[in-house]
C-alpha positions in Angstrom: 15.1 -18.3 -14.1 12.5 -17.9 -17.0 13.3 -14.9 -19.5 9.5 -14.5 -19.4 9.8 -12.8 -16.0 11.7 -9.9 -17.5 9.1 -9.2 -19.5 6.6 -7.7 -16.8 7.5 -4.4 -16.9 4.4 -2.5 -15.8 4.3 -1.9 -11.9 1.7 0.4 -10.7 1.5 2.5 -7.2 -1.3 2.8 -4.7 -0.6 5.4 -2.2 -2.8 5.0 1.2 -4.7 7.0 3.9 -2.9 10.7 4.5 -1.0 10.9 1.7 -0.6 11.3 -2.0 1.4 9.6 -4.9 4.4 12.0 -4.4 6.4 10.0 -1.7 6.4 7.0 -4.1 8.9 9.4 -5.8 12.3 7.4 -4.4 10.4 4.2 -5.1 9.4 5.6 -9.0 13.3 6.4 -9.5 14.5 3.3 -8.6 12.4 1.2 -10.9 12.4 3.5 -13.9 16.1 3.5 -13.5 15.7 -0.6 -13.3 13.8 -0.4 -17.0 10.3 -0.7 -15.5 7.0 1.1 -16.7 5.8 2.6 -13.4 2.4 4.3 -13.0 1.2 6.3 -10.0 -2.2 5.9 -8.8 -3.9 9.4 -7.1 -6.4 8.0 -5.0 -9.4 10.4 -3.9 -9.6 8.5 -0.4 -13.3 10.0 -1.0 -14.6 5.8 -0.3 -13.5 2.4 -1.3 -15.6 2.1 -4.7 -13.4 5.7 -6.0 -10.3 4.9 -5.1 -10.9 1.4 -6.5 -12.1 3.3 -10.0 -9.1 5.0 -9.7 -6.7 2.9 -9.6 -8.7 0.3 -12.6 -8.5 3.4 -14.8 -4.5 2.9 -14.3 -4.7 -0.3 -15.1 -6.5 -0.1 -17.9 -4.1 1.8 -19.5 -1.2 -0.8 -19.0 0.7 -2.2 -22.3 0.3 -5.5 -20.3 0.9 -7.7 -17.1 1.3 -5.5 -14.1 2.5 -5.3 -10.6 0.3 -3.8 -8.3 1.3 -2.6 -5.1 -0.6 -1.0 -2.5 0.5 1.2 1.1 -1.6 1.1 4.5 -5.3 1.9 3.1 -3.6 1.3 -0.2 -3.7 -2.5 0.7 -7.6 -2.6 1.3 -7.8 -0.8 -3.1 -5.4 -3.6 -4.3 -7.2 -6.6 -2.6 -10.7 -5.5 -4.2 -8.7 -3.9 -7.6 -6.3 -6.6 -8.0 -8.9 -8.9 -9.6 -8.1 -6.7 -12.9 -7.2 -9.4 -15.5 -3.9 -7.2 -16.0 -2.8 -7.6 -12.4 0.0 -10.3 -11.9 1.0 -10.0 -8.6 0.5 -8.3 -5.1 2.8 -6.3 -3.4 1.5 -5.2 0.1 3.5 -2.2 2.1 2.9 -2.5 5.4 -0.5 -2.9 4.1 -4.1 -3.6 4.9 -5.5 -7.1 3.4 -8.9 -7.9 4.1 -10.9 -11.1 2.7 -14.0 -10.8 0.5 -16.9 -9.9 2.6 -14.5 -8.0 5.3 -13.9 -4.3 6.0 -10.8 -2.7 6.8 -12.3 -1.6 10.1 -12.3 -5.4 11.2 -8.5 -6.2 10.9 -8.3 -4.0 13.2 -10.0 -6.5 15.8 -8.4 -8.4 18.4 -4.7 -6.3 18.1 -3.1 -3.6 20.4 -3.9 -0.1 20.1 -1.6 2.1 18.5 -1.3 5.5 20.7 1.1 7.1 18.5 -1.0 7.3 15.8 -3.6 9.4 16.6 -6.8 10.6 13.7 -8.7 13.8 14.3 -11.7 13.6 12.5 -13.7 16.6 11.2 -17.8 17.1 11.8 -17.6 16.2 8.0 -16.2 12.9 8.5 -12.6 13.1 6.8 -9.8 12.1 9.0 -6.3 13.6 9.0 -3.4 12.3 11.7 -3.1 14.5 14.5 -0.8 17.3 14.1 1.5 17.1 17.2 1.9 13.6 16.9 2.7 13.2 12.6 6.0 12.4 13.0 5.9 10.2 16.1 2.5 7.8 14.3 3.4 8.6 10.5 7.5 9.2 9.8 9.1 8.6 12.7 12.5 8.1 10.6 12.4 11.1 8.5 13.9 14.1 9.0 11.9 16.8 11.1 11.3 18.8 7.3 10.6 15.8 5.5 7.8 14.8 8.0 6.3 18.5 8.4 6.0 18.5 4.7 4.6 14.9 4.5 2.2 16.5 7.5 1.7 19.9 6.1 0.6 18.2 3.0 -1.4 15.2 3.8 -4.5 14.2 2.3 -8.2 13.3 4.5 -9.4 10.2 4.2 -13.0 9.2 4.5 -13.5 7.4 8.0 -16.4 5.9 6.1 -14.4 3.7 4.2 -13.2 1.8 7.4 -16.6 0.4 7.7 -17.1 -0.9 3.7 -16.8 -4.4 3.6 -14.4 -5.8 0.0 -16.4 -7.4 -2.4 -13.2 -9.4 -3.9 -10.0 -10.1 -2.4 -7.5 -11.2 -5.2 -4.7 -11.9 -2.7 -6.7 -15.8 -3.6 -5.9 -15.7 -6.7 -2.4 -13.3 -7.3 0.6 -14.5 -6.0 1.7 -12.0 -3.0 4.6 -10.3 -1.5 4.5 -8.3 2.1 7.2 -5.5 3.0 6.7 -5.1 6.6 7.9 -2.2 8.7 9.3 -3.2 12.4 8.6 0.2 13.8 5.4 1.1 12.2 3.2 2.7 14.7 0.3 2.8 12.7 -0.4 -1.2 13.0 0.2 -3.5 15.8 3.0 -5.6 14.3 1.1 -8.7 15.2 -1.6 -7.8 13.0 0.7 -6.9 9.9 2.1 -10.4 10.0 -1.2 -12.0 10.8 -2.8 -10.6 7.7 0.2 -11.4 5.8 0.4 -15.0 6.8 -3.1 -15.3 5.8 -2.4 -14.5 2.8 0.2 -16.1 1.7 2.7 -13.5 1.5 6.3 -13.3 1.1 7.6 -11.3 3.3 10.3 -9.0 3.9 10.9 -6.9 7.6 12.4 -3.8 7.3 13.5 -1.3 9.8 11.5 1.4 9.4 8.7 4.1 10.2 4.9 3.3 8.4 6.0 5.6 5.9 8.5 3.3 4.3 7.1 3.8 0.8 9.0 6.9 1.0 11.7 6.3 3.2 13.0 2.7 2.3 12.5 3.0 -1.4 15.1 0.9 -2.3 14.1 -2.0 0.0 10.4 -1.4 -1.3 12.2 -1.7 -5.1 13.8 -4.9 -4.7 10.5 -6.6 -3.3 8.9 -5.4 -6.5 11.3 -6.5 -8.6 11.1 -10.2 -7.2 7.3 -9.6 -7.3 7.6 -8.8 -11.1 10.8 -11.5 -11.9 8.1 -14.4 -10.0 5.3 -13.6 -11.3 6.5 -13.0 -14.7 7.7 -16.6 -14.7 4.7 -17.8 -13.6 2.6 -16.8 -16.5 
């Protein structure tokens, strides 16, 4: 293995729809521990263009080549951010990856309904996941206070931003890696390995609920870790 890949250090985090960068805690602890320079993005989920600024402003302050890895809605900021020159690799968890000219919206198509997972949106527009079924849709392997605090403190995401098509989708470009959870109930596992075949993807199954950037943060690590190793070499 190339020395060059243990130079990429930077990774930064993209938390998605419902949530905040707190429950990339585990996965922060693990990779600081591991010597990397980890950066947690604080998306607005206000629309695609904001959360995109947001997470450029990140990179933007990197010392140099970067991992960046995206959750869920997460996916859909790190395809259209990911063009950033400092961006060396993809790391999708259980994560949305449309193509230039798609939205979000339209991965959708085609794939089985997900009745666990169930969005109440207000008259304003912002969606937050049903309260009676959080656990069941969202964290289905945390523990009953774990997943009422991950509830209790979720963040609304602009339905809006279902419907805005990418302008650039880097997974072209950046190599790409795909941690997949097998019991996510947010996606139809068909269409989380369909979107990650399409792009190219490396992929790794894991056991777990959709919120396996918190609970699986040591499977989540390791998958960065290649992701930083490979693409390191690569440059």
């Amino acid at each position: 293995m190339s020395t060059t890949g243990q130079e990429l250090k930077n990774v930064v985090l993209v938390h998605g729809a419902f949530a905040d960068g707190s429950g990339w805690r585990g996965v922060y602890d693990n990779l600081t521990a591991r010597g990397y320079r980890v950066s947690i993005v604080q998306n607005p989920l206000t629309s695609l263009a904001d959360d995109v600024a947001a997470t450029t402003r990140v990179l933007d302050l990197q010392d140099g080549p970067a991992i960046l890895v995206g959750h869920s809605w997460g996916g859909t900021v790190i395809t259209e951010a990911g063009v950033h020159p400092k961006v060396a690799g993809l790391v999708y968890v259980s994560a949305l990856a449309p193509d230039a000219g798609e939205t979000t919206a339209q991965q959708y198509e085609g794939f089985a309904a997900t009745p666990d997972f169930v969005i109440d949106v207000a008259e304003d527009g912002y969606g937050f996941i049903n309260h009676d079924k959080f656990k069941a849709g969202f964290a289905a392997d945390t523990t009953d206070a774990d997943a009422a605090f991950l509830r209790d403190s979720q963040v609304p995401i602009n339905m809006a931003v279902f419907a805005t098509p990418v302008t650039n989708a880097a997974w072209h470009d950046k190599p790409s890696w795909a941690v997949i959870a097998t019991e996510d109930k947010a996606f139809d596992q068909a269409m989380l390995q369909h979107m990650a075949k399409r792009i190219g993807a490396e992929v790794t199954d894991v056991s777990a609920s959709h919120a396996l950037f918190a609970t699986q943060p040591g499977v989540v690590s390791d998958v960065i870790v290649t992701a930083a190793r490979d693409a390191g070499s690569a440059r």
